[in-house]
ROMAR-60699 format. One line per field, with one value per atom (N, C-alpha, C, O, CB): residue number from 1; residue in one letter; x negated, z negated, y negated. Coordinates in steps of 0.001 Angstrom, whole numbers, plus 524288, in hexadecimal, padded with zeros to 5 digits. Each point is the difference from the previous one (the first is absolute). Glycine has a CB too. Layout:
// residues N
k = NUM, ...
r = a, ...
x = X, ...
z = Z, ...
y = Y, ...
END
This chain:
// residues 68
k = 1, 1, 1, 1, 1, 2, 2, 2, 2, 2, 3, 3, 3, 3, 3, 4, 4, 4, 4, 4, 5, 5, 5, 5, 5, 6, 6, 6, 6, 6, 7, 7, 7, 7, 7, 8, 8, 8, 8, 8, 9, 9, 9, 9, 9, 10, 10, 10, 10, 10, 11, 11, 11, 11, 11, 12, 12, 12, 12, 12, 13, 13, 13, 13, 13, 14, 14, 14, 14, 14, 15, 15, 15, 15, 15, 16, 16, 16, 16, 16, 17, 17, 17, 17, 17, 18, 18, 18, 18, 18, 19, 19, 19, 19, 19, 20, 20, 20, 20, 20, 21, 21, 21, 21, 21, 22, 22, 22, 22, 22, 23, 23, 23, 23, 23, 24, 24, 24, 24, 24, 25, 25, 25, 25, 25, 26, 26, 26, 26, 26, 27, 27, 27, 27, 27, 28, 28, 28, 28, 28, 29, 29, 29, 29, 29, 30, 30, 30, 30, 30, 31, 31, 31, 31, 31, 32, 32, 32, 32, 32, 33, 33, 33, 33, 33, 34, 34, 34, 34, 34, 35, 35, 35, 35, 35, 36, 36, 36, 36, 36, 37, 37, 37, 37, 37, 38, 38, 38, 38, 38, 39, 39, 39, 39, 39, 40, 40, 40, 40, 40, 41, 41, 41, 41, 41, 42, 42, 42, 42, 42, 43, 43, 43, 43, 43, 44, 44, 44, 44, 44, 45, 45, 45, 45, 45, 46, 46, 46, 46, 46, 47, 47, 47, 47, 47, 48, 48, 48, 48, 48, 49, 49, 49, 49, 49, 50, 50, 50, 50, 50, 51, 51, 51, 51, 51, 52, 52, 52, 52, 52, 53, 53, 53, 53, 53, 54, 54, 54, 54, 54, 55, 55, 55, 55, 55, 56, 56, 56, 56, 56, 57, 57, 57, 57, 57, 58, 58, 58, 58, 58, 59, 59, 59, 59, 59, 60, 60, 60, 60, 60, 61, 61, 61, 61, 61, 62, 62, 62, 62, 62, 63, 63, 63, 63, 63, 64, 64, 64, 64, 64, 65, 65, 65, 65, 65, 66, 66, 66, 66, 66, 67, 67, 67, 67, 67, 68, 68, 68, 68, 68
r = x, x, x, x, x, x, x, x, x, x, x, x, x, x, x, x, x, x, x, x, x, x, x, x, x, x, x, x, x, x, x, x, x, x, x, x, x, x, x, x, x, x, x, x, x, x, x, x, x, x, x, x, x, x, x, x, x, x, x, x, x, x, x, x, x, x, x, x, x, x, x, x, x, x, x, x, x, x, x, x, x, x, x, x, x, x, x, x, x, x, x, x, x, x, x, x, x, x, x, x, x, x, x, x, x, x, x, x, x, x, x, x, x, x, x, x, x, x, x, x, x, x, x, x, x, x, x, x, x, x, x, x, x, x, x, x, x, x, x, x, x, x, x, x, x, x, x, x, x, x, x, x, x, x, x, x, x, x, x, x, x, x, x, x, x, x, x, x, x, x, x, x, x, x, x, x, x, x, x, x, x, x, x, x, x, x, x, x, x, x, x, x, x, x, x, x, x, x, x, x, x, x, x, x, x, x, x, x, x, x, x, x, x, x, x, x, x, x, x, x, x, x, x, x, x, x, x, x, x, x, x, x, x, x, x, x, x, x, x, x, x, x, x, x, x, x, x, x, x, x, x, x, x, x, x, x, x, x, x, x, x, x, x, x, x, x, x, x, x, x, x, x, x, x, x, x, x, x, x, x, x, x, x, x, x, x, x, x, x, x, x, x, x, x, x, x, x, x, x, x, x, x, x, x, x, x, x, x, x, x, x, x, x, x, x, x, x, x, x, x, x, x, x, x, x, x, x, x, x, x, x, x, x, x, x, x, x, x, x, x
x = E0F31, 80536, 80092, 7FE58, 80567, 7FE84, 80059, 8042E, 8027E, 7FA93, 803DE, 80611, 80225, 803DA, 7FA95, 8038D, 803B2, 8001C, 8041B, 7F91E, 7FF51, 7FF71, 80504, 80136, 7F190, 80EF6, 8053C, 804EC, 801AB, 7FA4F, 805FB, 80411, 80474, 7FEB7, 7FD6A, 80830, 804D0, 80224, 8036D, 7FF35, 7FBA1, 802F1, 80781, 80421, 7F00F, 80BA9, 80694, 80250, 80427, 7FA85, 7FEDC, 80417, 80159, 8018A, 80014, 7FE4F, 8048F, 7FC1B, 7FBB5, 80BCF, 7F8F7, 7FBFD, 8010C, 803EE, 7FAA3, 7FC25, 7FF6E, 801DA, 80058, 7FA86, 8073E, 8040E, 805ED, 802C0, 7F762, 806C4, 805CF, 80281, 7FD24, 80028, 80790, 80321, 801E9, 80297, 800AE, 7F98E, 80454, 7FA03, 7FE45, 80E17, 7F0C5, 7FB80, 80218, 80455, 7F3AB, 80326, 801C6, 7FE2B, 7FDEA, 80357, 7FE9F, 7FCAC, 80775, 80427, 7EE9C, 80BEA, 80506, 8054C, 7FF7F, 7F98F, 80AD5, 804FB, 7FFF7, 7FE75, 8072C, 7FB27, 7FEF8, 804BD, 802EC, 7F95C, 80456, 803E2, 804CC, 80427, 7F589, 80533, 8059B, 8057B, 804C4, 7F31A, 805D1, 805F4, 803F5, 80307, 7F6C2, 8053B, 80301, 7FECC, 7FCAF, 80888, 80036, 7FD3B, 80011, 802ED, 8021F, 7F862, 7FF69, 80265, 7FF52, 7FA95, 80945, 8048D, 7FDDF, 7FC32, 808E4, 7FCC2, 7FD64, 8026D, 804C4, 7F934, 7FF67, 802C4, 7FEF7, 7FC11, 80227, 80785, 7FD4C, 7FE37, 80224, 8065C, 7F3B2, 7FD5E, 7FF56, 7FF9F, 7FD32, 802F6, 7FE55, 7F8F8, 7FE90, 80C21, 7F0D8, 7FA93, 7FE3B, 7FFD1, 7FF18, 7FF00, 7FE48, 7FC1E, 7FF45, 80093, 7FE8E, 7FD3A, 803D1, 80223, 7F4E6, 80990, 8032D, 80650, 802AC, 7F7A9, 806E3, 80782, 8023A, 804C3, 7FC59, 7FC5E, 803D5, 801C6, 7FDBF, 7FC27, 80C33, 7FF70, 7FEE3, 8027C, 80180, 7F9B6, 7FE7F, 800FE, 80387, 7F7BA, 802B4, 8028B, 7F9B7, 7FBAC, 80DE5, 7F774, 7FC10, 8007F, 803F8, 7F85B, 80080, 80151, 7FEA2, 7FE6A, 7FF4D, 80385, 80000, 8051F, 80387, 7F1B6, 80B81, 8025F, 7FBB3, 7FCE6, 80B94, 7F926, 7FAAE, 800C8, 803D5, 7F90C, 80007, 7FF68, 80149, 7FEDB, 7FA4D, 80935, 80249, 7FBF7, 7FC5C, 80C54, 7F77E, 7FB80, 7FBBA, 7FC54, 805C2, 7FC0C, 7FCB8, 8003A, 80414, 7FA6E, 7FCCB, 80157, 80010, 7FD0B, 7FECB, 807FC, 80024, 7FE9A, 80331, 801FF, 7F7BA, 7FF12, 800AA, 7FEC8, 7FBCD, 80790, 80167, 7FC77, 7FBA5, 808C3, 7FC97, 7F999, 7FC4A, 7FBF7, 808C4, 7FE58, 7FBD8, 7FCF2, 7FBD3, 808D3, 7FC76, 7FED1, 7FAE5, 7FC1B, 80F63, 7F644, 7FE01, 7FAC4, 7FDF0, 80AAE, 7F3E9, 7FACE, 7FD5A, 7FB52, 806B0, 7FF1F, 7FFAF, 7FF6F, 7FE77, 807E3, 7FB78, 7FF82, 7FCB8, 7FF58, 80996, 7F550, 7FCA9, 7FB38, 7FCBB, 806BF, 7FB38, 7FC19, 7FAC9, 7FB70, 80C07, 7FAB6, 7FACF, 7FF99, 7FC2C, 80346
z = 68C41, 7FE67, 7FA1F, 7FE01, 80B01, 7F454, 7FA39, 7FED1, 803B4, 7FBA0, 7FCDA, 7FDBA, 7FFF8, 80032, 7F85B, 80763, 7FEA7, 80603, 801B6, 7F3F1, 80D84, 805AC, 80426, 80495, 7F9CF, 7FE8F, 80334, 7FEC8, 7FBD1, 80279, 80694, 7FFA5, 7FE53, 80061, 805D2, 7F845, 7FCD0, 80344, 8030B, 7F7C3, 8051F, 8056E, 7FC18, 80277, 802FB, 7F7BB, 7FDAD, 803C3, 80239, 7F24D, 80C54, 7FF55, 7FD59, 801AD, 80114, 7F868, 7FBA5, 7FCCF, 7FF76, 7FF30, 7FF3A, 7FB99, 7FD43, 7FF22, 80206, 7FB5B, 7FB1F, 7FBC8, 7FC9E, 80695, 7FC0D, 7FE85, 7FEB3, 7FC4B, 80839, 7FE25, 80150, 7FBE9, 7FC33, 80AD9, 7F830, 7FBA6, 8001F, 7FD0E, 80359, 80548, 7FF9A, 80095, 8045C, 80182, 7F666, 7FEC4, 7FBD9, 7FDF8, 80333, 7FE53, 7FBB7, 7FAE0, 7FFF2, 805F4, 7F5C2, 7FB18, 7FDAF, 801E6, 7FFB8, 7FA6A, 7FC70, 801BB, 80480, 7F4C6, 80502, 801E2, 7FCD4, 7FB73, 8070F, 7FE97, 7FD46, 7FC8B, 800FA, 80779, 7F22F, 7FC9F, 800DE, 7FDAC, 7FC64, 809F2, 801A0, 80295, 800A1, 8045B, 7FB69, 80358, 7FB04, 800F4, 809F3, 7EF7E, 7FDA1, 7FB7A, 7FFD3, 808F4, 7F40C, 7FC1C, 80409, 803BC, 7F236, 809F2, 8023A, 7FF16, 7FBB4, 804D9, 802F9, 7FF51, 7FD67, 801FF, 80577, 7F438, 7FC97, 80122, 800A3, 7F7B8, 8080B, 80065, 7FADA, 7FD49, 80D21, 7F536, 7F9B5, 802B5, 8031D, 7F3AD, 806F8, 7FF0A, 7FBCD, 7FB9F, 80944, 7FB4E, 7FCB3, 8015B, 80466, 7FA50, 7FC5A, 80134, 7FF9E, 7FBD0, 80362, 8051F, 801DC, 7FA80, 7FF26, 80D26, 7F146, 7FB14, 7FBBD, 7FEC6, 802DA, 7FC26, 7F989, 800A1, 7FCC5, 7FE72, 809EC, 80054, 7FEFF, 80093, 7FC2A, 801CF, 7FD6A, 80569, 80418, 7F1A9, 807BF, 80477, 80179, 7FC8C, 80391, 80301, 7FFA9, 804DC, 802B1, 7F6D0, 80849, 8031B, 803F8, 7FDFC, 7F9ED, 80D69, 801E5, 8051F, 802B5, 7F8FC, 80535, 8043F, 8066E, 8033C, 7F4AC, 80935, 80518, 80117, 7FCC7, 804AD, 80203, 80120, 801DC, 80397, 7FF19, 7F937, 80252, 802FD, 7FF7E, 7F94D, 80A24, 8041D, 7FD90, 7FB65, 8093B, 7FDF9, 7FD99, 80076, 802D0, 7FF31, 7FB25, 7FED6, 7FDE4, 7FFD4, 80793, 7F63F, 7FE70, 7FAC8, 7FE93, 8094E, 7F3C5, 7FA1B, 7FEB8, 80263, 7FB1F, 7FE1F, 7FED4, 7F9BF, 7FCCF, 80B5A, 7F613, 7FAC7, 7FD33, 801CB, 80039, 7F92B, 7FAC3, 7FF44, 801D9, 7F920, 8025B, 8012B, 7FAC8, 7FEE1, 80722, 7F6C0, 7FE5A, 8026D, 7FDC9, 7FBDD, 809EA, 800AA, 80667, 801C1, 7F871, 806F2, 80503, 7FEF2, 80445, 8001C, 7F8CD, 7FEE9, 7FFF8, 80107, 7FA10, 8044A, 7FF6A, 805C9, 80096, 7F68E, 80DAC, 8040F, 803DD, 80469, 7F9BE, 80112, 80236, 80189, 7FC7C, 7FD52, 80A88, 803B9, 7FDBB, 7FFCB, 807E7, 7F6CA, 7FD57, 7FBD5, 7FE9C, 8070E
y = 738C2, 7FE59, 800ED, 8040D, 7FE04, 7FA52, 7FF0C, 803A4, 801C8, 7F489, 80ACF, 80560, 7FB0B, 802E0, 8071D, 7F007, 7FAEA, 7FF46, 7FE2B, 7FCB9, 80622, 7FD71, 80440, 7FF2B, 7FD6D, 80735, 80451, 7FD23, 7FE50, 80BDA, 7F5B6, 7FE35, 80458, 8049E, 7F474, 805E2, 80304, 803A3, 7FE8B, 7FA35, 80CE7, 80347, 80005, 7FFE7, 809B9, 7F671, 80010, 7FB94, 800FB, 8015F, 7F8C8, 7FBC8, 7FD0B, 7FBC3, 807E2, 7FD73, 7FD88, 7FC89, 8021A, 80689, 7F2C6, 7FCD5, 801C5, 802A2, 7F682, 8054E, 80228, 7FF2A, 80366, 7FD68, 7F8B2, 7FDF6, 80290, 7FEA6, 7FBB9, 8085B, 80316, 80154, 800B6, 80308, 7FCF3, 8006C, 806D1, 802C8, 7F1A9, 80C75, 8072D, 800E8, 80111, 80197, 7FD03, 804E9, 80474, 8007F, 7F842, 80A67, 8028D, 7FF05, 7FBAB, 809D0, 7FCAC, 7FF4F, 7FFDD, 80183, 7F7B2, 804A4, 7FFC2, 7FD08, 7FE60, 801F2, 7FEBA, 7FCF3, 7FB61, 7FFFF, 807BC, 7F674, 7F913, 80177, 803B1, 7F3A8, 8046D, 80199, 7FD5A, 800B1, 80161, 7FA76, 7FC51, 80604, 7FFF1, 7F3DE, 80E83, 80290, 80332, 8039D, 7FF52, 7FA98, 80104, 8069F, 80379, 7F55B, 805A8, 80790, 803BD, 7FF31, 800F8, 80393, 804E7, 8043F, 8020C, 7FAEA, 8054C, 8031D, 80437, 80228, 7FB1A, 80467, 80688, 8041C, 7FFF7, 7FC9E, 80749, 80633, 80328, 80086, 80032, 80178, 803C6, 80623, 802F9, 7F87B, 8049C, 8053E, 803F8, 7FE0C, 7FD43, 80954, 802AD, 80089, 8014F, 80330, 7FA28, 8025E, 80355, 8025B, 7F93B, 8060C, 805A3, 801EE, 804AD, 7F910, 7FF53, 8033B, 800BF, 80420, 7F7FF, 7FF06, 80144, 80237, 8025A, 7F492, 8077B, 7FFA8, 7FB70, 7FFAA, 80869, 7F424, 7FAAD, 7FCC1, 7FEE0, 7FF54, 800BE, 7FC86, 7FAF8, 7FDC2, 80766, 7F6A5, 7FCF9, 7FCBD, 801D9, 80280, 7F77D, 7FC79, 7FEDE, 7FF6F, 7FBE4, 80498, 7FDA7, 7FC09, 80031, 807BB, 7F55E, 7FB9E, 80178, 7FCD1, 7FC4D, 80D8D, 7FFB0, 803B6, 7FF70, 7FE90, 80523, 804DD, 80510, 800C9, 7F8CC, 808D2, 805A7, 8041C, 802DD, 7FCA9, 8010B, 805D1, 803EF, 800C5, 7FD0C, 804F0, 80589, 80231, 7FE99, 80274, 802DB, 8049E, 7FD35, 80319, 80327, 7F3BE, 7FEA8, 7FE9B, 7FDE5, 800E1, 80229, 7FF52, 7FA5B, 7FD0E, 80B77, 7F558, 7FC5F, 7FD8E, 801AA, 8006C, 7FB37, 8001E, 7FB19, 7FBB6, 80B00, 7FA2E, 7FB29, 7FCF8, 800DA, 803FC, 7F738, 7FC6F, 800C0, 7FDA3, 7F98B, 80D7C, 80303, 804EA, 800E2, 7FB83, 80682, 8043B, 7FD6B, 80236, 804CC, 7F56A, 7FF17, 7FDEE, 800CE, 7FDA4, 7FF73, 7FF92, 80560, 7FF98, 7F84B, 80B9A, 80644, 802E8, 80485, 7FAE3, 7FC7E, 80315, 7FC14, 801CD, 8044A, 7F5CB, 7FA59, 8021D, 80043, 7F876, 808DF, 8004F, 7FCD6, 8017F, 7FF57, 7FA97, 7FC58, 7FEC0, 7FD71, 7FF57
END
């Protein structure tokens, strides 16, 4: 049996519009939250809502904490 020859245990095509990866840019600006960053103090604006107890950083300070 080929890895193309399995059929889809999800269900769903691949085609599909509710995958994941990014949000298409049609649903409009993206609501901002102000923050203070957990390194410098400044405050700054970002495009999600953040977890409490988790650090948040300026889009200077955040290249500084990038895994890659």
């Amino acid at each position: 049996m080929a890895f193309n020859d399995r059929g889809n245990s999800r269900g769903g095509s691949r085609g599909s519009s509710h995958g994941g990866g990014f949000r298409g840019g049609s649903s409009g600006p993206r609501e901002m939250t102000k923050v203070i960053c957990s390194d410098c103090g400044v405050e700054t604006e970002v495009p999600f809502k953040p977890n409490e107890g988790r650090p948040v950083y300026c889009r200077e300070c955040l290249p500084n904490h990038r895994k890659f």
